[in-house]
DOMARLO-770706 format. One line per field, with one value per residue (C-alpha): residue in three letters; residue number from 1; x, y, z. Coordinates in steps of 0.5 Angstrom, whole numbers, plus 500, padded with zeros to 3 digits. Each point is the difference from the previous one (the first is absolute). Example, Ala and Ser with C-alpha at 12.3 -4.5 7.8 and 13.67 -1.06 7.14 Angstrom:
# DOMARLO-770706
rest c(ALA;SER)
nr c(1;2)
east c(525;502)
north c(491;507)
up c(516;498)
END
This chain:
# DOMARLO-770706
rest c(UNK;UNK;UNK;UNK;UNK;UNK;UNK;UNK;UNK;UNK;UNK;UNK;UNK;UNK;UNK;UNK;UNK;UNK;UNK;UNK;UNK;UNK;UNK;UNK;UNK;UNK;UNK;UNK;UNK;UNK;UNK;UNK;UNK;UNK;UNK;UNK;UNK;UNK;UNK;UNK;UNK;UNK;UNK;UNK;UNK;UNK;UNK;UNK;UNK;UNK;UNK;UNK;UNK;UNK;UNK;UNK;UNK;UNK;UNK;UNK;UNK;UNK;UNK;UNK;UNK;UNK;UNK;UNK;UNK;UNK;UNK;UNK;UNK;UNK;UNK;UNK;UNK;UNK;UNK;UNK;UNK;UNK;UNK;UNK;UNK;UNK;UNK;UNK;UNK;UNK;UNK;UNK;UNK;UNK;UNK;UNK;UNK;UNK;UNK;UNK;UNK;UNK;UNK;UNK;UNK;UNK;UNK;UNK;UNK;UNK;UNK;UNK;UNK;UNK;UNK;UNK;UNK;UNK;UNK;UNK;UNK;UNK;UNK;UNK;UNK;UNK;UNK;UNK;UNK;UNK)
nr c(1;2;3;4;5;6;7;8;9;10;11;12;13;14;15;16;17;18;19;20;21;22;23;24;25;26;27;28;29;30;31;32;33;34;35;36;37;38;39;40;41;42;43;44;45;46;47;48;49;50;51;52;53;54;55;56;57;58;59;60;61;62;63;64;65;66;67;68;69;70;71;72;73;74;75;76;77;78;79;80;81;82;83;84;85;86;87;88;89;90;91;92;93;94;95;96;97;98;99;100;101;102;103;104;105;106;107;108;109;110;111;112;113;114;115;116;117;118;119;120;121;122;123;124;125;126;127;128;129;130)
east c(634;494;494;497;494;504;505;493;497;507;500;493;502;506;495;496;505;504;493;498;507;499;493;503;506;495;495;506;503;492;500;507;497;495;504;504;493;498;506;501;493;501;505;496;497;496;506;498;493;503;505;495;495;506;502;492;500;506;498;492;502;506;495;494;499;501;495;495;503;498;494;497;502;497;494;500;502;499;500;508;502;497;506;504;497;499;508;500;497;503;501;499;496;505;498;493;502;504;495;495;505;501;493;499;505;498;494;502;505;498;493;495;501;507;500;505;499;492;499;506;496;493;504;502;493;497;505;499;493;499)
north c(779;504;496;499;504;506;499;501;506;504;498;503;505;502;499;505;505;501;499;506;504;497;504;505;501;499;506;505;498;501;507;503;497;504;507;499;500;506;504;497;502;507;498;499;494;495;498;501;496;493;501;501;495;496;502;500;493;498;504;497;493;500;506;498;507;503;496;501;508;498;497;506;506;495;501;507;501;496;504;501;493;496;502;497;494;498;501;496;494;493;503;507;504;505;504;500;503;505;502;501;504;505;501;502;504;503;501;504;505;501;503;496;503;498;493;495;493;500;503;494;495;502;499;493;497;504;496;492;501;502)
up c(857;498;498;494;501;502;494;495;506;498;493;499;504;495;494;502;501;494;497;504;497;494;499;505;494;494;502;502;492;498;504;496;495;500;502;494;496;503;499;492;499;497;496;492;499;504;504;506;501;498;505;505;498;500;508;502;498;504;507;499;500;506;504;504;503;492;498;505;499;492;502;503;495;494;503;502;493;495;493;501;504;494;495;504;503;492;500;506;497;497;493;500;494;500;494;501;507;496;495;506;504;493;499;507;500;493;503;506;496;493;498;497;493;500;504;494;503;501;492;498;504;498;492;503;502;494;496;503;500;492)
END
């Protein structure tokens, strides 16, 4: 008859394993998650980032070497990893993230003259403060 002691040693070990395959199954479900963000991304709509965001969460919280991996490419590049740790967080701002992300975009594609979302922000502030 075993002792208890190698009765407790086993069940740690059983334990450790399917938590190891539970974090193994939820990072691999994060990651199809994220593949099928990206292939629904050029569809109309902002349908793909959520999706995404929702699969980042899932394989940053169950993979270390994908958060050390995250880690690094933050520090690397800030100004594009920042969107998506503030949709990261506990309570995300995820329409003033999409405001920014169109203001940027406006920026970078339309010229100066024509820039909609700037000229109806500055017409806002004006507004609040009168």
């Amino acid at each position: 008859m075993p002792s208890v002691r190698a009765l407790r040693a086993s069940d740690d070990f059983a334990r450790e394993l399917v938590a190891r395959m539970v974090r193994v199954g939820l990072a691999s479900l994060g990651l199809l998650i994220v593949l099928a963000g990206i292939a629904v991304a050029p569809l109309p709509g902002p349908g793909g980032l959520p999706v995404i965001v929702v699969g980042l969460m899932l394989v940053l919280r169950n993979s270390f070497k994908a958060r050390r991996t995250f880690v690094r490419f933050q520090h690397a590049h800030p100004k594009m990893i920042f969107p998506i740790r503030r949709l990261l967080r506990r309570e995300p701002e995820i329409l003033l993230v999409a405001w920014q992300q169109a203001l940027r975009i406006e920026r970078l594609i339309v010229p100066r003259k024509l820039r909609f979302a700037v000229r109806t922000r500055k017409r806002f502030r004006r507004a609040r403060v009168s």
